[in-house]
C-alpha positions in Angstrom: -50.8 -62.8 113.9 -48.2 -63.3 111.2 -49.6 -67.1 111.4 -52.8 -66.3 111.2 -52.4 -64.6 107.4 -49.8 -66.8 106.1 -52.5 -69.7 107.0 -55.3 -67.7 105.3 -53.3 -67.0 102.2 -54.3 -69.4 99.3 -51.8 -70.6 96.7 -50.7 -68.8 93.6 -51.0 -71.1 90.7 -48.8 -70.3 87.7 -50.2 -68.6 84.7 -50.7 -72.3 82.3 -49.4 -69.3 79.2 -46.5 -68.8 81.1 -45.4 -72.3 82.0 -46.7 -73.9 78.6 -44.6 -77.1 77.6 -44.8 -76.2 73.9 -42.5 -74.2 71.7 -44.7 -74.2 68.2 -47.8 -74.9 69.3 -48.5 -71.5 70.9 -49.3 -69.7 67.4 -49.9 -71.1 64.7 -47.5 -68.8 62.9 -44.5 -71.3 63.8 -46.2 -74.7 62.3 -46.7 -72.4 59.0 -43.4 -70.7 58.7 -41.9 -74.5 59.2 -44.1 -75.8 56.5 -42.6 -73.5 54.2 -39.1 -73.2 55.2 -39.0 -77.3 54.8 -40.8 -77.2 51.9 -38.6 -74.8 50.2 -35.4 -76.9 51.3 -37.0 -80.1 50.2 -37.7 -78.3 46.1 -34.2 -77.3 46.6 -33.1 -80.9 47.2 -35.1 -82.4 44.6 -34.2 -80.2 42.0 -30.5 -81.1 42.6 -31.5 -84.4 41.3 -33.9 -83.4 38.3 -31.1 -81.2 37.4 -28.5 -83.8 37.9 -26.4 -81.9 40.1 -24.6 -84.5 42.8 -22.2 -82.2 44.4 -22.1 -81.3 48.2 -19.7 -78.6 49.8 -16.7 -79.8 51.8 -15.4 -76.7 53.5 -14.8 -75.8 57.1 -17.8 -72.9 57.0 -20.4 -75.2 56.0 -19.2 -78.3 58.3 -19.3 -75.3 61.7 -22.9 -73.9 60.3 -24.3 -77.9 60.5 -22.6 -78.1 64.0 -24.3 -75.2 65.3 -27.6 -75.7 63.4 -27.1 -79.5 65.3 -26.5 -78.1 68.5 -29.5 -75.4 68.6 -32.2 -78.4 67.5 -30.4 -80.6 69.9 -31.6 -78.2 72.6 -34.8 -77.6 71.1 -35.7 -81.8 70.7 -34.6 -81.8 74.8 -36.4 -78.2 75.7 -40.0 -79.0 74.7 -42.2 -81.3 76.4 -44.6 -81.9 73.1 -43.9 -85.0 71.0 -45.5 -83.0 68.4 -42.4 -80.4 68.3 -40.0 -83.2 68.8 -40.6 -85.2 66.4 -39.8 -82.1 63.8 -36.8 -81.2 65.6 -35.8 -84.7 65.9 -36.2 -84.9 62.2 -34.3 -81.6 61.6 -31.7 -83.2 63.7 -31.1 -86.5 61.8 -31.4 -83.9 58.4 -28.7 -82.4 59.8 -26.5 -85.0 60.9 -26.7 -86.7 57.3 -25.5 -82.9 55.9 -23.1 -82.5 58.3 -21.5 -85.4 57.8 -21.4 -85.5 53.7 -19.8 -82.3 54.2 -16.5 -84.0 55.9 -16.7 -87.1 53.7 -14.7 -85.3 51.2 -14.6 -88.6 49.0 -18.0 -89.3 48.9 -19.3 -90.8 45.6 -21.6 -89.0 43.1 -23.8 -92.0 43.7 -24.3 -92.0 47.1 -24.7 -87.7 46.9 -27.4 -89.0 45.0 -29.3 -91.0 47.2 -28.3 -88.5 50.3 -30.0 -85.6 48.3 -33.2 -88.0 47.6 -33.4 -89.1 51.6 -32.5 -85.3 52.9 -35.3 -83.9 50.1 -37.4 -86.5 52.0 -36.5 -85.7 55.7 -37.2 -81.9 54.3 -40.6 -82.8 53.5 -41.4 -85.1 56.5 -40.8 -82.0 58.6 -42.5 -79.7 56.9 -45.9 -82.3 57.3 -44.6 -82.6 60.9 -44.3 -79.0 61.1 -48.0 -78.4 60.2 -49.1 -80.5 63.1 -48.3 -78.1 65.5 -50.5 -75.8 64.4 -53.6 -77.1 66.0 -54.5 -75.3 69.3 -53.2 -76.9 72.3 -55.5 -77.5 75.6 -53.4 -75.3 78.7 -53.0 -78.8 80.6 -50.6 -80.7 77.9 
């Protein structure tokens, strides 16, 4: 009898909510809270240069914060299944990498401080475009 029921019983299928492949595109909330945390950092960047300021910390605290921030959006950029969200993360990533590693070149020039600032400020605002792309609904199959 235990045969007959198991045969009759049909197959759960998982809740597509519950097994979505996306991070950010579930509410739209994420795609505008990245917009405007990348847009802030890119102002921030640019108005080091209209202010002329070329400097970049070299301390231990700031080179372990860019490790960890690395890290985290690592795992995010290999977590979601949505080019959409990796592409951001993956620019985060590479925004990252360029900060982290400015902050141990200890000798950099003002020159090239210069230029990172410009190309971060950049990567800053690439994300935050990136950013609002995942705020378009997503179908429950993708």
């Amino acid at each position: 009898m235990d045969r007959q029921i198991e045969a009759t019983k049909t197959p759960v299928k998982p809740d597509p909510s519950s097994t979505s492949r996306h991070l950010m595109c579930r509410a739209a909330l994420w795609g505008i809270a990245g917009f405007l945390g990348c847009g802030y950092f890119a102002w921030i960047s640019f108005s080091h240069i209209t202010r002329g300021e070329y400097d970049w910390p070299h301390d231990a605290w700031t080179a372990a914060t860019y490790i960890v921030w690395i890290i985290l959006l690592t795992g995010l950029v290999f977590d979601t299944r949505c080019l959409r969200e990796r592409l951001f993360f993956g620019v985060l990533v590479v925004n990252f990498v360029i900060g982290c590693a400015l902050t141990l070149w200890s000798t950099i020039p003002a020159a090239d401080v210069r230029m990172a600032r410009i190309g971060t400020g950049a990567l800053w605002a690439l994300a935050a475009l990136l950013s609002l792309t995942t705020i378009r609904k997503v179908d429950a199959e993708s």
